[in-house]
C-alpha positions as CSV (number, residue, x, y, z in Angstrom):
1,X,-209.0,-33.8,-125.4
2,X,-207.4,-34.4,-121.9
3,X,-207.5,-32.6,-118.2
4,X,-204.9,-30.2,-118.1
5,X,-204.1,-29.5,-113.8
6,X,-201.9,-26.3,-112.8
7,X,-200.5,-27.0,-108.9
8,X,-198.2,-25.3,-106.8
9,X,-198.0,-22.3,-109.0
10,X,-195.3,-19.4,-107.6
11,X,-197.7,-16.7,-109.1
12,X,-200.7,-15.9,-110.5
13,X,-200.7,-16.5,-114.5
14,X,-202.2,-19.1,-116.8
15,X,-201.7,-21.6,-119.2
16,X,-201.8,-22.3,-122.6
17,X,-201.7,-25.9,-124.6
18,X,-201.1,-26.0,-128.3
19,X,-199.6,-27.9,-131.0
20,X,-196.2,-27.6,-131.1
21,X,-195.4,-27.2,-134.4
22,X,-198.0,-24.0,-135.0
23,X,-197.2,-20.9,-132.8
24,X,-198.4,-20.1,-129.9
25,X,-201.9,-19.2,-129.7
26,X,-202.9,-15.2,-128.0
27,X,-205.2,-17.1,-125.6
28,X,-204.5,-19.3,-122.4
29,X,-206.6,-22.6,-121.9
30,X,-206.4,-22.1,-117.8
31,X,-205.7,-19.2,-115.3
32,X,-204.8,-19.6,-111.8
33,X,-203.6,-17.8,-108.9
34,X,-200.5,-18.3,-106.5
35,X,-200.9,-21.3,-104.5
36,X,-204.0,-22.7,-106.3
37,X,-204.6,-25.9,-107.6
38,X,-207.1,-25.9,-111.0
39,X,-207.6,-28.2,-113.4
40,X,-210.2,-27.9,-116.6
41,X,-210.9,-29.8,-119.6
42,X,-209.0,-28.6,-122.8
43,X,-209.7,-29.5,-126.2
44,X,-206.2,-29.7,-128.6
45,X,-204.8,-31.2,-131.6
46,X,-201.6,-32.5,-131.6
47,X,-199.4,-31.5,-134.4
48,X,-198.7,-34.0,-137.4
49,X,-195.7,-35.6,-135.3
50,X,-198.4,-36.4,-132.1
51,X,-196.9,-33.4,-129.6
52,X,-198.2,-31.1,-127.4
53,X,-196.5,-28.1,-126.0
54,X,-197.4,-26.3,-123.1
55,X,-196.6,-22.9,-122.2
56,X,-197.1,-21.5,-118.6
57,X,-196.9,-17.9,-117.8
58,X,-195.4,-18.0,-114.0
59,X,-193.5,-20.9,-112.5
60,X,-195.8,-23.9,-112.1
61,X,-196.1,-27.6,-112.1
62,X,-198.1,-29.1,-115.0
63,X,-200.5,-31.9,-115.2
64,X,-201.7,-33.5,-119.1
65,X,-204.3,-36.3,-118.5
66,X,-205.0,-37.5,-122.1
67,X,-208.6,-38.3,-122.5
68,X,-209.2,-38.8,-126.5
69,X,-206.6,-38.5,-129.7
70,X,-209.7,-37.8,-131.6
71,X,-212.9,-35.8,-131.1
72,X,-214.1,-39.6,-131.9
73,X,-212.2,-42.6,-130.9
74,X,-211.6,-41.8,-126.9
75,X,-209.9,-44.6,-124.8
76,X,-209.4,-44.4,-120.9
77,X,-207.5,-41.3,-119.5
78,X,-203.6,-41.7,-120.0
79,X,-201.3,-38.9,-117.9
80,X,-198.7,-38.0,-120.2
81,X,-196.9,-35.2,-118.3
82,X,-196.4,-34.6,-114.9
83,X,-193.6,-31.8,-113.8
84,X,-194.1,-32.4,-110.5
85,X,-191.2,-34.0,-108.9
86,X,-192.6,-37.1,-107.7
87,X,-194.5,-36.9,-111.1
């Protein structure tokens, strides 16, 4: 469970966030237009090794705040990815 934040995007497109080892799911967790900053909460489980991939549909930078590694034990908010270049 974390906060997943699209910014600066070149294009309208969307997002999708899934385990890395499984394929990629037919459905996108976000969807933003050019220019927009969004962010929304997005429940995933990481694969057995503990990733997360994230796969963007138009050039973007990408946000993962980390809020729980369990639909049970939650701990405060962690980022873990930032492609923005100060990020």
């Amino acid at each position: 469970l974390g906060t997943l934040t699209v910014t600066n995007p070149t294009g309208p497109g969307w997002v999708t966030a899934y385990p890395c080892a499984l394929n990629r799911p037919l459905a996108s967790n976000i969807n933003f237009a050019a220019g927009q900053t969004i962010a929304d909460a997005v429940a995933v489980q990481p694969d057995s090794g503990g990733n997360l991939c994230f796969y963007t549909s138009a050039a973007t930078d990408i946000i993962w705040d980390q809020a729980a590694e369990t639909a049970i034990a939650s701990h405060n908010a962690t980022r873990l990815l930032d492609t923005r270049g100060t990020g």
